[in-house]
C-alpha positions, 0 to 999 in steps of 0.5 A: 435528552441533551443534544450534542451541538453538530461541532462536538464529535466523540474522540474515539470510536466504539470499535476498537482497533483489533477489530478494524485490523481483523477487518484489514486482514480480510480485505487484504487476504481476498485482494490478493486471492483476486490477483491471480484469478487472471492468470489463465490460458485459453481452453482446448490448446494442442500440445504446441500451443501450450508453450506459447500461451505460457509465453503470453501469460508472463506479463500477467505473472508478473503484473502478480508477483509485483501486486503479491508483493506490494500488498503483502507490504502494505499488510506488514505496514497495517499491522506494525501501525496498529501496534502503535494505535491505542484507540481510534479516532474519525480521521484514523477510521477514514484514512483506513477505509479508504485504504481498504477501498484502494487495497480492495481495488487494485486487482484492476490496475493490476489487469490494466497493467498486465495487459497494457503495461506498455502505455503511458496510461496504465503505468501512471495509473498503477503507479498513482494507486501505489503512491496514494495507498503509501500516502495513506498509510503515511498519513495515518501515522501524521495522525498519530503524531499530532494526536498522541492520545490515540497512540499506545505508550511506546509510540514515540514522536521518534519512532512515527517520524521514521515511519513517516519519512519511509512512508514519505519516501515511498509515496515519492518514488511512486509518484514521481514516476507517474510524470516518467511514465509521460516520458517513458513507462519503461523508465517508470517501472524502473524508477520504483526501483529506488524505493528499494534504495532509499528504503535502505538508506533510511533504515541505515540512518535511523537505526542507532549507532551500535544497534547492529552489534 
């Protein structure tokens, strides 16, 4: 029996990347499904108390719609990375399980800024989660860049260095707007706004000249 000295690694793993991302899609779909099981209204109202528990629970509608919407980005993101992943290695398989493990957590910061948003703590908390999930995502792709062997055949270095500049931007915009929030959580939160911006922007600048037409 030949012992593989402790500094050689295989180059690729056994599982492949269909079913890593059926894993994804799993972790994903039950992340979401736990956002809204904190959607509630206390038992036993009368008719006029209704109205006002309604009232009350639109912060935490909202906290939903925000956390629905940027899961759902993060779901796109998977699968149009996985398109471009032919095989996987170690540092793939770790960046992709820690993003599982944060997409698994965010209903948390969900919570805390549903009930909290107001407060300087909850918004850069939230926003952090944000940033550093983009930044995975981002660095998955640096991965694909420098490894071309894990990359499928029509990956590439033009199309994974646009995925990292959007990726890039996204993870900027979130992060920054974690030293706002010191200033002011309002501000912050509309300081993710310009992700919506630049995402155009990006998108205006790489798609070739006559491509629309």
């Amino acid at each position: 029996m030949t012992n593989r000295p402790f500094g050689l690694r295989r180059r690729h793993m056994v599982v492949g990347p269909e079913r890593l991302l059926a894993l994804g899609d799993a972790v994903f779909s039950i992340a979401m499904t736990l956002l809204a099981l904190d959607i509630t209204v206390p038992d036993g109202l009368r008719d006029a108390q209704v109205a006002h528990a309604l009232r009350d629970a639109v912060p935490t509608i909202g906290a939903y719609l925000l956390s629905f919407a940027v899961i759902g980005t993060l779901w796109l993101a998977q699968h149009a990375l996985f398109r471009l992943i032919s095989a996987l290695d170690r540092w793939l398989l770790l960046l992709y399980f820690v993003l599982l493990a944060l997409v698994a957590a965010l209903p948390f910061p969900t919570r805390l800024i549903s009930e909290y948003g107001d407060t300087t703590t909850a918004t850069a908390c939230y926003a952090g989660s944000i940033a550093v999930a983009v930044a995975l995502v981002c660095g998955m792709y640096v991965r694909l860049l420098v490894n071309p062997a894990s990359a499928a055949p029509h990956a590439s270095p033009t199309v994974l260095k646009a995925e990292i500049r959007h990726g890039a931007l996204l993870a900027l915009v979130f992060a920054t707007s974690v030293p706002v929030a010191f200033y002011s959580p309002t501000l912050a939160k509309y300081w993710w706004l310009l992700a919506i911006g630049g995402r155009l922007l990006l998108r205006r600048r790489d798609t070739p000249a006559g491509a629309a037409e």
